[in-house]
DSSP file (Angstrom, degrees, kcal/mol; ACC not computed):
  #  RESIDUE AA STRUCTURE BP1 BP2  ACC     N-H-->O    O-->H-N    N-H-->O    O-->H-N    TCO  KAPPA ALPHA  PHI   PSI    X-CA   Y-CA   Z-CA
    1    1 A X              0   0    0      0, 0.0     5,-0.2     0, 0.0     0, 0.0   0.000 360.0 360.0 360.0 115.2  220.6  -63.9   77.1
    2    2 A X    >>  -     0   0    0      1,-0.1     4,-2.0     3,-0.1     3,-0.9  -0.111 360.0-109.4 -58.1 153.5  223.6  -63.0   78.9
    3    3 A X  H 3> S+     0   0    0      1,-0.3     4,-1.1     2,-0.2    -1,-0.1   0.691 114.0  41.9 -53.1 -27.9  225.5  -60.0   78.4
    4    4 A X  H 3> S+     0   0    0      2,-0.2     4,-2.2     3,-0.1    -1,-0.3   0.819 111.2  54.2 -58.3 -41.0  228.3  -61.2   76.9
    5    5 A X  H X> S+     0   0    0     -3,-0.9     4,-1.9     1,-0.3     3,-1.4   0.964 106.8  53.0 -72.3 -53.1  226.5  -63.5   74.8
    6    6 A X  H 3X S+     0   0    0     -4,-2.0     4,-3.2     1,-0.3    -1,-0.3   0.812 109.7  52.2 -51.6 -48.7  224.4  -60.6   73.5
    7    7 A X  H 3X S+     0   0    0     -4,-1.1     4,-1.9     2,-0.3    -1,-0.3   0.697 107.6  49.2 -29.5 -47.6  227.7  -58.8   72.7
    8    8 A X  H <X S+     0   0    0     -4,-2.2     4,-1.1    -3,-1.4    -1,-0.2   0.903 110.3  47.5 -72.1 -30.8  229.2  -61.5   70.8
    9    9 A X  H  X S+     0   0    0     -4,-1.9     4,-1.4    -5,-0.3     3,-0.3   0.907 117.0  47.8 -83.6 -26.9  226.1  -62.1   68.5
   10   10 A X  H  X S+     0   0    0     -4,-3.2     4,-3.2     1,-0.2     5,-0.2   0.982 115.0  45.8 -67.6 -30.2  225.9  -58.0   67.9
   11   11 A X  H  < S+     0   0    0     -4,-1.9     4,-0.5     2,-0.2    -2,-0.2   0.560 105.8  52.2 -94.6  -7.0  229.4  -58.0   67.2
   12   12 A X  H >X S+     0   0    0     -4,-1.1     4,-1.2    -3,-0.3     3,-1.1   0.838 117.5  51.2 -70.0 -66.8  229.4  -61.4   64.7
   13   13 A X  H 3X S+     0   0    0     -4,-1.4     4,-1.2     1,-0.2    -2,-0.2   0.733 107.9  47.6 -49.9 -18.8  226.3  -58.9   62.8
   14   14 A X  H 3X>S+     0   0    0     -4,-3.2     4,-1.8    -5,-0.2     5,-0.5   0.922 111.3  49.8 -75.9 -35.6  228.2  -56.0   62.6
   15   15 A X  H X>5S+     0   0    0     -3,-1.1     4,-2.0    -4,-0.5     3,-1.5   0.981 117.0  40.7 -46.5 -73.5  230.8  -57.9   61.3
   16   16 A X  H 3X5S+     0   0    0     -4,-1.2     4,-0.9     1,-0.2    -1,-0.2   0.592 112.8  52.8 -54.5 -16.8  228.5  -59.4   58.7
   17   17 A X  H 3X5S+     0   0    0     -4,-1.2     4,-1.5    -5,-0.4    -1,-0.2   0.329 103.1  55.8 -77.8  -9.5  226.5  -56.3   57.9
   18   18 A X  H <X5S+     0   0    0     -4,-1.8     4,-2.1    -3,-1.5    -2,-0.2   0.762 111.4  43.9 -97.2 -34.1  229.7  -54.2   57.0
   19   19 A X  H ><<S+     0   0    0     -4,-2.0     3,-1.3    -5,-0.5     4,-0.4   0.840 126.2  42.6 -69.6 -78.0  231.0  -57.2   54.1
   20   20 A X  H >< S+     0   0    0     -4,-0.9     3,-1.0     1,-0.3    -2,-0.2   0.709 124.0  30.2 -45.8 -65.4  226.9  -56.9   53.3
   21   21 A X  H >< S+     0   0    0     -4,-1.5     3,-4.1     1,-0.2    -1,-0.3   0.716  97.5  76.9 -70.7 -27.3  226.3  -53.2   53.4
   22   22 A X  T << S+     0   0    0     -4,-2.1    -1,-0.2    -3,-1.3    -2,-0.1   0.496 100.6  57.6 -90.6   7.7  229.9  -51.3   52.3
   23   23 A X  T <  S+     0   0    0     -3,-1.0     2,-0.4    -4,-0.4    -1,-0.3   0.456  94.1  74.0-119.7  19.3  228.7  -52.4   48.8
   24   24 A X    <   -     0   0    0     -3,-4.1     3,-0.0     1,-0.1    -3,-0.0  -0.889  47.8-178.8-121.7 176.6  225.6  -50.8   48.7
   25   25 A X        +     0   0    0     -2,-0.4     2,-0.6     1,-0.1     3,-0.1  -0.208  59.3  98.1-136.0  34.2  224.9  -47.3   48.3
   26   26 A X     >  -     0   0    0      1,-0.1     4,-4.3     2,-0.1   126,-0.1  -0.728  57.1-160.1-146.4  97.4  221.4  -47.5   48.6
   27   27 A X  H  > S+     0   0    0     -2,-0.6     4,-2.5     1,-0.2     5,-0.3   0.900  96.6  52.1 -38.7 -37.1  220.0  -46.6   52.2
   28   28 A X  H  > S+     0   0    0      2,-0.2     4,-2.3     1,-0.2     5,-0.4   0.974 104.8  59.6 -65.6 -54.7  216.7  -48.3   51.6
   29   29 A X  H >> S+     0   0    0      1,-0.2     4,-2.7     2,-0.2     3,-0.8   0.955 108.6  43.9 -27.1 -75.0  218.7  -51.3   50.6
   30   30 A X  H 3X S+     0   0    0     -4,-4.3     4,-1.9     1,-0.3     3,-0.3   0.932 106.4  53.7 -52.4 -48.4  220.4  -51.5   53.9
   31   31 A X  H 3X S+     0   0    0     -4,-2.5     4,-0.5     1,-0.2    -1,-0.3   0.960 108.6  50.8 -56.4 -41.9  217.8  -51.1   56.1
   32   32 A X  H << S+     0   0    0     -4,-2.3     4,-0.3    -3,-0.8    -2,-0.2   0.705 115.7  44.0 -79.1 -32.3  216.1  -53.9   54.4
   33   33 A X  H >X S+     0   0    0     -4,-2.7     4,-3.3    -5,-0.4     3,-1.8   0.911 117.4  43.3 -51.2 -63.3  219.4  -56.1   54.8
   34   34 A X  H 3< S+     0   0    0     -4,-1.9     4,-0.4     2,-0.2    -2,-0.2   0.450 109.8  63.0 -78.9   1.4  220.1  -55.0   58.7
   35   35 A X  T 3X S+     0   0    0     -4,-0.5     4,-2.2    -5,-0.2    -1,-0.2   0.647 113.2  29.2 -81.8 -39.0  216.2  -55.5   59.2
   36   36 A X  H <> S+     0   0    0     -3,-1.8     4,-1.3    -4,-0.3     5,-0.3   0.870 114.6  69.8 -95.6 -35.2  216.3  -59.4   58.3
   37   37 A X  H  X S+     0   0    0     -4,-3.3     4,-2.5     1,-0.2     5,-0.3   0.946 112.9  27.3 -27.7 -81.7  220.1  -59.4   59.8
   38   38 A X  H >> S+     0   0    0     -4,-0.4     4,-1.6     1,-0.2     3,-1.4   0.913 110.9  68.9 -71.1 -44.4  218.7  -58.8   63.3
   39   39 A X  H >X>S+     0   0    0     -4,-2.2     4,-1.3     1,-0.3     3,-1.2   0.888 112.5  27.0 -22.8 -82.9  215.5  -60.3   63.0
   40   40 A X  H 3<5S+     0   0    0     -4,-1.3    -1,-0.3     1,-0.3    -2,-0.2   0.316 122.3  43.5-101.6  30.1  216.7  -63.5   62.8
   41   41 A X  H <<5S+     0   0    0     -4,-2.5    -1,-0.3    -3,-1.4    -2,-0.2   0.434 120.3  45.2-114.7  19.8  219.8  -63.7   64.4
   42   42 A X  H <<5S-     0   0    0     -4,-1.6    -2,-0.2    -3,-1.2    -3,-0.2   0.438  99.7-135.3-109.4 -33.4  218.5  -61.8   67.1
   43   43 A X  T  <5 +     0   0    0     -4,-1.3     2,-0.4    -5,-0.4    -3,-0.2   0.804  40.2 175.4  32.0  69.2  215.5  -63.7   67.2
   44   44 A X      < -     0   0    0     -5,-1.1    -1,-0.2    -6,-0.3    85,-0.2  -0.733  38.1-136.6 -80.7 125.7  213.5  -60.2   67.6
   45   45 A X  S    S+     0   0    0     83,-0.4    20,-0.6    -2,-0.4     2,-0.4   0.797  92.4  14.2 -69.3 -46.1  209.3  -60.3   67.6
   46   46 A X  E     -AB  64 128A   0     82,-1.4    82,-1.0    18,-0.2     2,-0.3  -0.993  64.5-179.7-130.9 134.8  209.6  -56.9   65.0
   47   47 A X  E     +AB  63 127A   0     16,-3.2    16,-1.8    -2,-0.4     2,-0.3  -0.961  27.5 112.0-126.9 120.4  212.2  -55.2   63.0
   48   48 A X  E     -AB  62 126A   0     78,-2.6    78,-2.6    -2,-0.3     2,-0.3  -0.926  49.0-108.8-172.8 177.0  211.8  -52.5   61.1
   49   49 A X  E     - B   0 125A   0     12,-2.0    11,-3.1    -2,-0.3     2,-0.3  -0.939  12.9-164.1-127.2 147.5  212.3  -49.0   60.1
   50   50 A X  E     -AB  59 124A   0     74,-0.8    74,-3.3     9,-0.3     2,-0.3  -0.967  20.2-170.9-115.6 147.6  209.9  -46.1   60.1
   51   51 A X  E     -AB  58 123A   0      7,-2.9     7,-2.6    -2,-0.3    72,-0.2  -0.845  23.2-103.9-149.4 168.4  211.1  -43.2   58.0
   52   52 A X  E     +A   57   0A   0     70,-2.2     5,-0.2    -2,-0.3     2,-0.1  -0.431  38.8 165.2-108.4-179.2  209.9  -39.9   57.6
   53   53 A X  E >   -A   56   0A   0      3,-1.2     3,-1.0    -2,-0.2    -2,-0.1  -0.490  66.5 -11.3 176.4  85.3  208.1  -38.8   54.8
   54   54 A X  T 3  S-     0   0    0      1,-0.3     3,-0.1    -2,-0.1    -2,-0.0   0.864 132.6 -50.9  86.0  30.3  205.7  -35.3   53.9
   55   55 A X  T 3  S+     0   0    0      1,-0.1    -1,-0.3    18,-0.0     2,-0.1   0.815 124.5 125.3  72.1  12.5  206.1  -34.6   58.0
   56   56 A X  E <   -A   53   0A   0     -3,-1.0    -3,-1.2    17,-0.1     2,-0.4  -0.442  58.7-145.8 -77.6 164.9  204.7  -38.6   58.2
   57   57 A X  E     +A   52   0A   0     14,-0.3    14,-0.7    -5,-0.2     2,-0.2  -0.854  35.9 177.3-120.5 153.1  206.5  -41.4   60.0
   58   58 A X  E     -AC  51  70A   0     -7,-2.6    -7,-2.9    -2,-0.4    12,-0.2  -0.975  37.3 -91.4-162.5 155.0  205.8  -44.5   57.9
   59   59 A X  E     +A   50   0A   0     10,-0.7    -9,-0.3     9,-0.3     2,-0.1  -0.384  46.1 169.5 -71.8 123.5  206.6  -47.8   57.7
   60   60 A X  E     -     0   0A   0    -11,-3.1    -1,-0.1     1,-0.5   -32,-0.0  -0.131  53.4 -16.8-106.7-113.5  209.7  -48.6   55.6
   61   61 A X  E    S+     0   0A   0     -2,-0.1   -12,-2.0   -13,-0.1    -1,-0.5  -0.231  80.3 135.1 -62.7 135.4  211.6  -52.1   55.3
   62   62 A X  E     -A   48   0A   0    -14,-0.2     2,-0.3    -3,-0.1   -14,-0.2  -0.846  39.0-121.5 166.2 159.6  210.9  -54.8   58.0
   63   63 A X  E     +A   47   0A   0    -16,-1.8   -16,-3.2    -2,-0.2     2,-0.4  -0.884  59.0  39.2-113.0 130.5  210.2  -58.1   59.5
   64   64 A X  E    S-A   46   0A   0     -2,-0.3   -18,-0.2   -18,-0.2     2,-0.1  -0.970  91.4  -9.6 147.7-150.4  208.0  -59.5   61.4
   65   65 A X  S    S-     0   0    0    -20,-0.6    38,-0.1    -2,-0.4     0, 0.0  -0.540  97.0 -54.1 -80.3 161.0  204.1  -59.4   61.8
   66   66 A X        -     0   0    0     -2,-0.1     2,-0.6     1,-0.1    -1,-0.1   0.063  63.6-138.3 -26.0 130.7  201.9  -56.7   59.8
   67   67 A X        -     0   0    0     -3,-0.1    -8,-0.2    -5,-0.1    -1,-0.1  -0.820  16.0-107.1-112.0 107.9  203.2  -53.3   60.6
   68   68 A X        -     0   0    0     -2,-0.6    -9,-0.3     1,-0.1     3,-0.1   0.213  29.0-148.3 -47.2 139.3  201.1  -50.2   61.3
   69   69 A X  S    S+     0   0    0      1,-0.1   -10,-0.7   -11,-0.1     2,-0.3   0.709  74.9  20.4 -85.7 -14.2  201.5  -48.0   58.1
   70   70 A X  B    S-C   58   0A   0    -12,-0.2     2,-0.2   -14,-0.1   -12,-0.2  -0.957  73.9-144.0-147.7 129.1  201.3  -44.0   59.7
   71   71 A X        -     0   0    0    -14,-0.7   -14,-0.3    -2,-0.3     2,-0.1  -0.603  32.7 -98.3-106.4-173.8  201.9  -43.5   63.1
   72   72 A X        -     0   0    0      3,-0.2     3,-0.5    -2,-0.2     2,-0.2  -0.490  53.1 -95.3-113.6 159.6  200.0  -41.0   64.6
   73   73 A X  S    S+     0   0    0      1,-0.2    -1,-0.1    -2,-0.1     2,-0.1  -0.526 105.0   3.7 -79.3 141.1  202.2  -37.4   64.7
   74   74 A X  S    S+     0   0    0     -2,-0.2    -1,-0.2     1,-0.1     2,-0.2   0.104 111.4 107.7  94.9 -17.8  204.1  -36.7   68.1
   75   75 A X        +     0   0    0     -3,-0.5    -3,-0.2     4,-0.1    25,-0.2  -0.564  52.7  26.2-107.6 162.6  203.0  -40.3   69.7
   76   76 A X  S >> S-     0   0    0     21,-0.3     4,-1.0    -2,-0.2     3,-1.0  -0.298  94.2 -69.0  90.5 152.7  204.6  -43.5   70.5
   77   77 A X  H 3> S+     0   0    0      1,-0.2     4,-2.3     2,-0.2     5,-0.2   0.881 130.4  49.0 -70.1 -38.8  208.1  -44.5   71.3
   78   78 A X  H 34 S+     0   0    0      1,-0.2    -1,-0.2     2,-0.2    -3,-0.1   0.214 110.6  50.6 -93.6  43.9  209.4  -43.8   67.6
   79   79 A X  H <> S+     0   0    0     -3,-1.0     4,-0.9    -5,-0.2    -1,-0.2   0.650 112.5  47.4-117.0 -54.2  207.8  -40.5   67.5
   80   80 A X  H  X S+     0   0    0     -4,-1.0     4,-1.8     1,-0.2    -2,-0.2   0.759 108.9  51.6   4.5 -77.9  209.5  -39.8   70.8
   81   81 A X  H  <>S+     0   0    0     -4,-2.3     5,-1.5     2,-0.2    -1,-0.2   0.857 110.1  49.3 -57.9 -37.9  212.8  -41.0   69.6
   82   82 A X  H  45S+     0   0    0     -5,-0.2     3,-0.4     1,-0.2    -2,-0.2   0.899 111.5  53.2 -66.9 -34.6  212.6  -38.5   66.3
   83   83 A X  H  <5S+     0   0    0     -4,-0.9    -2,-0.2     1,-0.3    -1,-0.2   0.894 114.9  38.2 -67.7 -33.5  211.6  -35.6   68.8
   84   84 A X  T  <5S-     0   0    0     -4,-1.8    -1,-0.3     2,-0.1    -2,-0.2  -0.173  96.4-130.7-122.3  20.0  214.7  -36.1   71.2
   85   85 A X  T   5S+     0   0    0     -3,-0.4    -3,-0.2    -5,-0.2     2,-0.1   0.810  75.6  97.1  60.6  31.2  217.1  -36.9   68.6
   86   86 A X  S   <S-     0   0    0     -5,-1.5    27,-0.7    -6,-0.1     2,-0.2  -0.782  74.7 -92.0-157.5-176.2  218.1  -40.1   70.9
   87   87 A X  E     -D  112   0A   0     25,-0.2     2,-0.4    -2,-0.1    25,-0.2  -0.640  36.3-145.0 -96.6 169.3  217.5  -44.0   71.5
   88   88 A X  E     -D  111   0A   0     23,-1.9    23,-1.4    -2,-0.2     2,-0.4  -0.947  12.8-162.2-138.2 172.3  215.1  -45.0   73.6
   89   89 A X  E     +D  110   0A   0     -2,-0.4     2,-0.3    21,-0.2    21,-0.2  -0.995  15.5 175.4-166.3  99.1  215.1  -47.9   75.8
   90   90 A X  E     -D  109   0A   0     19,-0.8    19,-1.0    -2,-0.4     3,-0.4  -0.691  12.6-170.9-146.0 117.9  211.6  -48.8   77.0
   91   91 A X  S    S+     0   0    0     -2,-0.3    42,-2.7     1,-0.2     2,-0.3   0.728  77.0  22.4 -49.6 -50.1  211.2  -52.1   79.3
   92   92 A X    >   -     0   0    0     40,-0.2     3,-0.9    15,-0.2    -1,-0.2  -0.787  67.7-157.6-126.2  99.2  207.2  -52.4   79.4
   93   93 A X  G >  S+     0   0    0     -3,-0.4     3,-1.8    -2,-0.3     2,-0.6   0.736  86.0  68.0 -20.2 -48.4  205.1  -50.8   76.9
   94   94 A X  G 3  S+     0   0    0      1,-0.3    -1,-0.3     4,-0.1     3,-0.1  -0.118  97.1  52.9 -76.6  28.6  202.3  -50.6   78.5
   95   95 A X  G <  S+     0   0    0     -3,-0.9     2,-0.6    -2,-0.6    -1,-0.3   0.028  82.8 104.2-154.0  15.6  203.7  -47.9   81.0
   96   96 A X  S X  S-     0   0    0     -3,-1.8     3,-0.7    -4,-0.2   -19,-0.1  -0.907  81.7-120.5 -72.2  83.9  204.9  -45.8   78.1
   97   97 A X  T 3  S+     0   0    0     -2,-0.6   -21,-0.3     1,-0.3    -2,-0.0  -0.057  96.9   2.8 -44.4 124.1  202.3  -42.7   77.8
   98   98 A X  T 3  S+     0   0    0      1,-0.2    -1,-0.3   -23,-0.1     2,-0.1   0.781  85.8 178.6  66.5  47.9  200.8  -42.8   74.5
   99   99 A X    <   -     0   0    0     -3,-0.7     2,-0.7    -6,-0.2    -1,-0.2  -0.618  33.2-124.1 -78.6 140.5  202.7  -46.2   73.3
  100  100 A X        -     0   0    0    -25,-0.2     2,-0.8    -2,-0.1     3,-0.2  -0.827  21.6-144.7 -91.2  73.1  201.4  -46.9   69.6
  101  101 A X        +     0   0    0     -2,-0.7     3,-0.2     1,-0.1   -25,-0.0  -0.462  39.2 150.5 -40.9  96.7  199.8  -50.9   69.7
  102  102 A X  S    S+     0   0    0     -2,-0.8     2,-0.5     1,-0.5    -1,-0.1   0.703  84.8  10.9 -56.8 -91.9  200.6  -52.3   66.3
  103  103 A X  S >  S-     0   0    0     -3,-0.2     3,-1.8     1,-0.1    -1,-0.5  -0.877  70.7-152.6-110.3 143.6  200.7  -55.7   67.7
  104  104 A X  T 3  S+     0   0    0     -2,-0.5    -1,-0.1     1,-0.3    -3,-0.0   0.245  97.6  74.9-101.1   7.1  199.3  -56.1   71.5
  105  105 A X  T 3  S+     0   0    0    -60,-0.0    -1,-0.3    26,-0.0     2,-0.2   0.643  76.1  93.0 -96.2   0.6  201.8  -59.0   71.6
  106  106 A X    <   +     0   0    0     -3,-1.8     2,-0.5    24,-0.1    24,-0.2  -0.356  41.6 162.8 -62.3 143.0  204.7  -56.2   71.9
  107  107 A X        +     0   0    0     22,-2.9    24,-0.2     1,-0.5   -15,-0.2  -0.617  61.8  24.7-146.9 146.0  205.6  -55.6   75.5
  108  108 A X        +     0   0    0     -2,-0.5    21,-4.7   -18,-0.3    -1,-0.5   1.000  64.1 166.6-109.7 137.5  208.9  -54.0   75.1
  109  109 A X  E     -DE  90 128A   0    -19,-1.0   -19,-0.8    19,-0.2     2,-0.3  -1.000  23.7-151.0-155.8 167.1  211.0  -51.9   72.6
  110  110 A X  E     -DE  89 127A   0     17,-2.9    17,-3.3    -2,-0.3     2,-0.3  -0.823  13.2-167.4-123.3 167.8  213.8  -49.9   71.7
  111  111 A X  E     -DE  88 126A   0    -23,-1.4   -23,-1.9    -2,-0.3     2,-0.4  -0.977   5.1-170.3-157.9 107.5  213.7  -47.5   69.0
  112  112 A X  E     -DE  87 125A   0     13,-1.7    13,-3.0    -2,-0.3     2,-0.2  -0.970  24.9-115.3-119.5 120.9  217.1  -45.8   67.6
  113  113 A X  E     - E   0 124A   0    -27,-0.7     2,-0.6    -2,-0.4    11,-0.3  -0.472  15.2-137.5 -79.2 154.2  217.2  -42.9   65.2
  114  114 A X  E     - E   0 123A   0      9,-2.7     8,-2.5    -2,-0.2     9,-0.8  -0.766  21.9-174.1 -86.9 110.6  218.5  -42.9   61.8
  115  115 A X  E     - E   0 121A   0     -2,-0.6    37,-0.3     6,-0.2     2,-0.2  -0.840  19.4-137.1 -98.6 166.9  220.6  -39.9   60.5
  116  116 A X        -     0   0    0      4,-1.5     3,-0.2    -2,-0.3    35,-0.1  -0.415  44.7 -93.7-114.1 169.4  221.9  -39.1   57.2
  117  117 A X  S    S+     0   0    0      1,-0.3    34,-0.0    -2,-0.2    31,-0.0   0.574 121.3  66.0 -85.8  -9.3  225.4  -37.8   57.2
  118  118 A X  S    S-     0   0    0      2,-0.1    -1,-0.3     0, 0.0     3,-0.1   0.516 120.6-106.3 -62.7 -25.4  224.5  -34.3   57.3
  119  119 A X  S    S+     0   0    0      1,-0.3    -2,-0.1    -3,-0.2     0, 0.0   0.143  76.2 143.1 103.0 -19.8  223.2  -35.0   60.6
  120  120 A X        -     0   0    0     -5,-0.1    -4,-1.5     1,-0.1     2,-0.4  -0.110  53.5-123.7 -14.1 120.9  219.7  -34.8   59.3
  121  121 A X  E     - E   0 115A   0     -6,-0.2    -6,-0.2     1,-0.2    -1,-0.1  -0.740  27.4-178.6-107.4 149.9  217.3  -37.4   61.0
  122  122 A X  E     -     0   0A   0     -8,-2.5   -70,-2.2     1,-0.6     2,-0.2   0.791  63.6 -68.9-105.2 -56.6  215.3  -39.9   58.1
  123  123 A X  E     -BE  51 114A   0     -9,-0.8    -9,-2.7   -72,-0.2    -1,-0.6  -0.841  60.5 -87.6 179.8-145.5  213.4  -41.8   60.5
  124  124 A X  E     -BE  50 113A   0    -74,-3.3   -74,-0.8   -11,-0.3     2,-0.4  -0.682  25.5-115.3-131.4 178.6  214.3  -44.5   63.4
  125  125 A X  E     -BE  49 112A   0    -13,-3.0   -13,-1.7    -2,-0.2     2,-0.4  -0.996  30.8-165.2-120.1 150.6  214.7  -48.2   63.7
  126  126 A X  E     -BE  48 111A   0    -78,-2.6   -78,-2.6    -2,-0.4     2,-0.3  -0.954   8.9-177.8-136.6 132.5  212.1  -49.7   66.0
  127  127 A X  E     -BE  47 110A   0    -17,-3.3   -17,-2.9    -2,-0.4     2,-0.3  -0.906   8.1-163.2-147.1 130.1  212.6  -53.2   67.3
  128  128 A X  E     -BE  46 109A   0    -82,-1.0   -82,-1.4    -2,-0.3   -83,-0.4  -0.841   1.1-162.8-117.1 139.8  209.7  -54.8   69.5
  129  129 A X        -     0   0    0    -21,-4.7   -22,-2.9    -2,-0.3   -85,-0.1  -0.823  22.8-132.8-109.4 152.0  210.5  -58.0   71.8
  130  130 A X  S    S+     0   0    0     -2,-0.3     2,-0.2   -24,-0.2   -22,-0.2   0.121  85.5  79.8 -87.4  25.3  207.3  -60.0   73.2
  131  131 A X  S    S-     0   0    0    -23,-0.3     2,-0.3   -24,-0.2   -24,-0.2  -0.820  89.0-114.7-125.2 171.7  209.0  -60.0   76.8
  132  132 A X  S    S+     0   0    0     -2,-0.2   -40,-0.2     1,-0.2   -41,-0.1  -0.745  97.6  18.2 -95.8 144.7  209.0  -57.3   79.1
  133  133 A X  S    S+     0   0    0    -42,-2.7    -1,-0.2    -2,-0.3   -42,-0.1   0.966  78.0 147.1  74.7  32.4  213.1  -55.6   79.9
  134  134 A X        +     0   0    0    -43,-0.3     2,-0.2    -3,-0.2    -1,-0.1   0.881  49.3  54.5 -77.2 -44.4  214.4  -57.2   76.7
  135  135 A X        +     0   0    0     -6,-0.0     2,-0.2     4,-0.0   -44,-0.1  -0.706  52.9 167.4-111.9 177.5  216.9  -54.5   75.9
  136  136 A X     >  -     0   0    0     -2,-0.2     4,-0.5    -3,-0.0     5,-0.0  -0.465  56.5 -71.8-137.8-164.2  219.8  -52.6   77.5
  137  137 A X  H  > S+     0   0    0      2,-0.2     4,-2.2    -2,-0.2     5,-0.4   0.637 125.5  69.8 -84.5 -28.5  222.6  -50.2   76.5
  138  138 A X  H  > S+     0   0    0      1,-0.2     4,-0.7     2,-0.2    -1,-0.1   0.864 101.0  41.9 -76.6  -8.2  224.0  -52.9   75.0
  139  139 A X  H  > S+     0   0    0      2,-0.2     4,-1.9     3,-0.1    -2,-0.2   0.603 118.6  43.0 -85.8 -18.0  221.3  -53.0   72.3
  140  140 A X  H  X S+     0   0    0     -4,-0.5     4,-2.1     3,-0.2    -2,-0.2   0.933 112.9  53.7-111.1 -43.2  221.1  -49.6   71.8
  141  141 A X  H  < S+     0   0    0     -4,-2.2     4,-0.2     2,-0.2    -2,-0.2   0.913 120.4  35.7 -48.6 -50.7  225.3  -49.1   71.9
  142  142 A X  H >X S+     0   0    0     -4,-0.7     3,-1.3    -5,-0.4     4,-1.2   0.884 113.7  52.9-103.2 -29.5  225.7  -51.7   69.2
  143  143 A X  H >X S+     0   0    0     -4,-1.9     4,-2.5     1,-0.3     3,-1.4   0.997 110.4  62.2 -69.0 -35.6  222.1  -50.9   66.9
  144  144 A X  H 3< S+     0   0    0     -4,-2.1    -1,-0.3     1,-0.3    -2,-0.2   0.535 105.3  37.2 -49.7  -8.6  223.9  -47.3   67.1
  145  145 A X  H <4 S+     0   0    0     -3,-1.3    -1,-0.3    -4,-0.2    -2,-0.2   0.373 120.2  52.0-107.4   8.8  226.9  -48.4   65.4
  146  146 A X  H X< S+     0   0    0     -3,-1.4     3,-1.0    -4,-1.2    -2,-0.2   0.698 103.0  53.8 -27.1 -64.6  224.7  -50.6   63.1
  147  147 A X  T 3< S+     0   0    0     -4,-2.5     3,-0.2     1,-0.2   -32,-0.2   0.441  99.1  62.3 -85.8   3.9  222.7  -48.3   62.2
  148  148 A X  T 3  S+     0   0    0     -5,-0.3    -1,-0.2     1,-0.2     3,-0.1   0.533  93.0  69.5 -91.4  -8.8  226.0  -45.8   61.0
  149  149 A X  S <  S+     0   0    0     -3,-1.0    -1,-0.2     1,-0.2    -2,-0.2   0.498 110.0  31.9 -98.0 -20.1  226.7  -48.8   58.3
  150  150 A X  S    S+     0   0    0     -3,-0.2    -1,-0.2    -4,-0.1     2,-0.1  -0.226  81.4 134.3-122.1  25.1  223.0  -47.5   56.3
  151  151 A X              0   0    0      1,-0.2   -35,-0.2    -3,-0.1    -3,-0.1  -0.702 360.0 360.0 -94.6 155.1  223.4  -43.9   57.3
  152  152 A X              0   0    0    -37,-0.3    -1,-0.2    -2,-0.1   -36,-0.2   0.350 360.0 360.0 -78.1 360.0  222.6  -41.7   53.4
């Protein structure tokens, strides 16, 4: 998808996620909206959230194939993402050090963390593409102002 074109379709879903979301007040809600939002107009191979939980990351709301339910502490791209406070942008999985297989049909994802409005991090959002080099800054620019529409 060209870059523009990607632009346009985040920028119809923020549009449609802000009428959706500014009338709930219930974070879990929204992630579970803005999960099937991008899934399928995005047409993304997994969407989802992992959220943190007892020192856990754990699976919350998402689409897509079966999702692994505890990820293992400190490994993997949304482990990664929680430690550095940041998105991460990573083109081929399989040249990630300690990339977490759920499903061995991911080859690329980005992974943006979630904060609360304390500045607190809750967990991330993790979206995995079955092509290799799927995202850019312009996924991670626009699920970061996405993901400010759910923030606690």
């Amino acid at each position: 998808m060209k870059q523009e074109q990607k632009a346009g379709r985040y920028e119809r879903i923020f549009e449609q996620a802000s009428e959706l979301l500014v009338k709930s007040n219930n974070p879990i809600s929204g992630m579970a909206t803005l999960s099937a939002l991008l899934h399928h107009k995005m047409k993304f191979f997994w969407t989802g959230f992992y959220l943190l939980h007892d020192g856990k990351l754990q699976v919350g709301p998402y689409q897509g194939a079966l999702a692994c339910i505890d990820l293992k502490k400190d490994a993997g791209v949304c482990w990664a993402s929680v430690n550095k406070l940041q998105t991460i942008i990573v083109p081929d999985v399989h040249d990630f050090p300690g990339h977490i297989a759920c499903d061995s049909r991911s080859q690329s994802e980005i992974v943006v963390p979630v904060f609360m409005h304390d500045g607190s991090i809750i967990g991330v959002l993790d979206i995995d593409s079955d092509e290799k080099n799927s995202f850019d800054e312009t996924d991670a620019r626009w699920l970061e102002k996405l993901i400010k529409l759910i923030q606690a």
